[in-house]
C-alpha positions in Angstrom: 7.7 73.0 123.3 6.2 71.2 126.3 7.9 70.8 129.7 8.7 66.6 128.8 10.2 67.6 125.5 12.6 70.0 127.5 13.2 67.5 130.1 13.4 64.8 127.7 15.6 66.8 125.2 18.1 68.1 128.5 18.3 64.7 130.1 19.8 63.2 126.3 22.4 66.2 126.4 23.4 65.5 129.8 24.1 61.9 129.7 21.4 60.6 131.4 19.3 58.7 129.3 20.8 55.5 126.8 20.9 58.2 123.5 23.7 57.8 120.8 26.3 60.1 123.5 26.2 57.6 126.7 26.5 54.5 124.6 29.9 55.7 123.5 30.9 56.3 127.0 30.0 52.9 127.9 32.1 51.8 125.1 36.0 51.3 126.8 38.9 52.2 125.3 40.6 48.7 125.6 43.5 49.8 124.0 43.8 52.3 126.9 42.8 50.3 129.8 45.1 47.9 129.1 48.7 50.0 128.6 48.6 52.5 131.3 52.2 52.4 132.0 54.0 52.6 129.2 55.3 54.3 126.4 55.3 53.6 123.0 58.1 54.8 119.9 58.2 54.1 116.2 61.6 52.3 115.4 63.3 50.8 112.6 63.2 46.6 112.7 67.3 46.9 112.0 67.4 48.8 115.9 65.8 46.0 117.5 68.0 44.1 119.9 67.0 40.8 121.8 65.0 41.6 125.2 63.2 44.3 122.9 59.3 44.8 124.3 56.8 45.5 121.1 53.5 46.0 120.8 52.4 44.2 118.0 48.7 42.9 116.5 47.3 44.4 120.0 49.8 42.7 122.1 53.3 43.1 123.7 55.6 40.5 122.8 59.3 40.3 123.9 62.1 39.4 121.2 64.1 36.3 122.8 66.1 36.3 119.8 66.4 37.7 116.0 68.2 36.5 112.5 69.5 38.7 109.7 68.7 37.2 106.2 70.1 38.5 103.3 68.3 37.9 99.5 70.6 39.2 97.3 68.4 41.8 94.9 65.3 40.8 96.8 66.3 43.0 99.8 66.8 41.8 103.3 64.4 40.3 105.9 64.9 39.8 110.1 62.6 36.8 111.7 62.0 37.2 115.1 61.3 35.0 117.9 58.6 36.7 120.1 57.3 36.0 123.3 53.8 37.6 124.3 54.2 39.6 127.6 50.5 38.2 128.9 49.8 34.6 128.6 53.3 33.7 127.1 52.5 32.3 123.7 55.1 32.4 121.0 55.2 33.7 117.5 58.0 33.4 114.6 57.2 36.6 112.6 59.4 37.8 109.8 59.6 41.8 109.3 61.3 43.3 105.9 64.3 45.6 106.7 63.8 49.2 107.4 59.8 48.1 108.6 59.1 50.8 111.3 57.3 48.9 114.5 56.4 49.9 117.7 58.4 49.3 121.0 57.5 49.9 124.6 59.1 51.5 127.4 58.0 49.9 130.4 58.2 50.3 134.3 61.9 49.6 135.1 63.8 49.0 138.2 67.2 48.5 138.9 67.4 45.4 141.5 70.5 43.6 142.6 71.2 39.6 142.4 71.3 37.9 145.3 71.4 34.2 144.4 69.4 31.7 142.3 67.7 28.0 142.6 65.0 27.4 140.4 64.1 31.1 140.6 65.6 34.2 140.8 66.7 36.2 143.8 66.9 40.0 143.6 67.0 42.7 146.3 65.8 46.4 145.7 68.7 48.6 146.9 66.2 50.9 147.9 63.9 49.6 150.3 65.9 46.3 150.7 63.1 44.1 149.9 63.8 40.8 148.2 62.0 39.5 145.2 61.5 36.2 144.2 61.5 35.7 140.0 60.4 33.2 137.4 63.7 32.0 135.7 61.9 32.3 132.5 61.9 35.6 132.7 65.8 35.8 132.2 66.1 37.3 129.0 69.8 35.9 128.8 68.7 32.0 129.3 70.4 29.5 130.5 74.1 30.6 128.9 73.8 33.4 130.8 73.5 32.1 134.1 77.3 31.6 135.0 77.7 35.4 134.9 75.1 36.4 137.2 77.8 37.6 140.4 76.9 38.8 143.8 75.2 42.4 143.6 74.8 42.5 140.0 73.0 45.2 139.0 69.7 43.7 136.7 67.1 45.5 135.0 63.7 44.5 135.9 60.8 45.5 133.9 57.5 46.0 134.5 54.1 45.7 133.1 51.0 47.1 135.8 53.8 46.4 138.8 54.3 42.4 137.3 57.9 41.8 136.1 57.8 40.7 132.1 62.0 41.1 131.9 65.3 40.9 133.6 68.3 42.1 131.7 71.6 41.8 132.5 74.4 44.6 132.0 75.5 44.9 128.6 79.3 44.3 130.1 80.6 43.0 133.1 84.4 42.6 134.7 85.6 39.4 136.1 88.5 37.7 138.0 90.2 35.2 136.0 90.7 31.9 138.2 91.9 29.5 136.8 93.8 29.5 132.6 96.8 28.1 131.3 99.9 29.8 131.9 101.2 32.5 129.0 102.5 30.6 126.4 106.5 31.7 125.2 106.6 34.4 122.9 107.8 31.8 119.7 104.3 30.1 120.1 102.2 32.8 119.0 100.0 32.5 116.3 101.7 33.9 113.5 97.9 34.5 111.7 97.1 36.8 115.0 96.5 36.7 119.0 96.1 33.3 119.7 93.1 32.5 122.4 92.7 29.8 125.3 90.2 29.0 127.5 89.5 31.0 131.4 87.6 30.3 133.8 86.0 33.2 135.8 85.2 33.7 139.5 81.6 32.7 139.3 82.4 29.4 137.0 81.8 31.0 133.7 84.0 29.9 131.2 85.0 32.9 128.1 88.4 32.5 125.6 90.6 34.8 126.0 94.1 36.1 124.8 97.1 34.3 125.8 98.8 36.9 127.4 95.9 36.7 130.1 97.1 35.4 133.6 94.9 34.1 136.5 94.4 37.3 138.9 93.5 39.7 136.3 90.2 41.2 135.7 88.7 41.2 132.9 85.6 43.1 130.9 83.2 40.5 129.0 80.5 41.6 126.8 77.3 39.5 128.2 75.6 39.8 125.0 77.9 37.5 123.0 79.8 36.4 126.1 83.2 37.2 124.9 86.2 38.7 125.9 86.4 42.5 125.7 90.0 44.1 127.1 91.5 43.8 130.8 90.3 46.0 133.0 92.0 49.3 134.3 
């Protein structure tokens, strides 16, 4: 074998000529490149829960909300309401019970509310730095707004260091300020504890049971915003 064959046949094993081996390097791994930082699971559609990050037809989408249908023999079906992570689009996509997708873990940090305008005001407890949010990003919306309180601990999370998600607490405990006095014991409802309306200390309104007074705390859960028990 002459000394060009050798070279020639060395230089192709090394990489350094455009042979079958360096046009696959040159080939990136887009799926790779573009989820770094996060972690994906397998997990049954009837787990999913609103705020829920998927990666789905090559994309992450969040779940801004989700609907059980029921079709008698024919099994049951969820539709959710998907936002995509990058770019923002929206998709209605309906899943068959039990279907096994794929959520994310992302980058999470736990930052405290400060105030909020048309954006969102966090501080990290850490560094103390203060970080200004898109309201869109709010997974609760716009109901959940009057229960954002001072120091609030949110979860914020991440996609390549750019937040995609705040979450509230799944529960919270408030001051009642302001509800109609106990009613007399004869007024009860008969058909079970009877229910009026509160206001809380950061203008939320919840129902709550009539033995409630103003001055006592309360736990709420934020997902359904609805009364829970008094607090201890």
């Amino acid at each position: 074998m002459s000394f060009q064959c050798v070279r020639s046949r060395w230089a192709q094993l090394s990489g350094l000529t455009s042979g079958p081996r360096s046009s696959l390097i040159n080939k990136s791994p887009q799926r790779i490149l573009l989820r770094p930082s996060h972690r994906e699971l397998q997990t049954s559609v009837n787990q999913i829960k609103r705020g829920t990050v998927l990666d789905f037809r090559n994309k992450l989408w969040i779940v801004n909300n989700m609907t059980h249908h029921s079709q008698g023999r024919g099994g049951a079906h969820y539709k959710l309401d998907l936002r995509e992570v990058l770019g923002g689009g929206k998709l209605l996509e309906r899943f068959n019970a039990g279907t096994m997708v794929e959520t994310v873990d992302l980058q999470v940090k736990q930052l405290k509310f400060m105030y909020a305008d048309h954006e969102l005001h966090l501080l990290d407890p850490v560094d103390y730095e203060e970080h200004v949010v898109p309201m869109s990003l709010f997974s609760a919306g716009d109901k959940g707004l009057p229960f954002l309180k001072d120091s609030m601990e949110l979860k914020v999370e991440y996609y390549e260091n750019t937040p995609v998600i705040i979450k509230m607490p799944e529960r919270a405990t408030y001051e009642v300020v302001n509800t109609a006095p106990p009613a007399s014991s004869g007024a009860s409802d008969s058909k079970g504890t009877a229910f009026k309306d509160a206001e809380l200390e950061t203008g939320a309104r919840v129902l709550v049971p009539e033995f409630v007074t103003i001055g006592d705390k309360i736990v709420v859960d934020l997902l359904e915003h609805k009364y829970v028990t008094r607090a201890r």
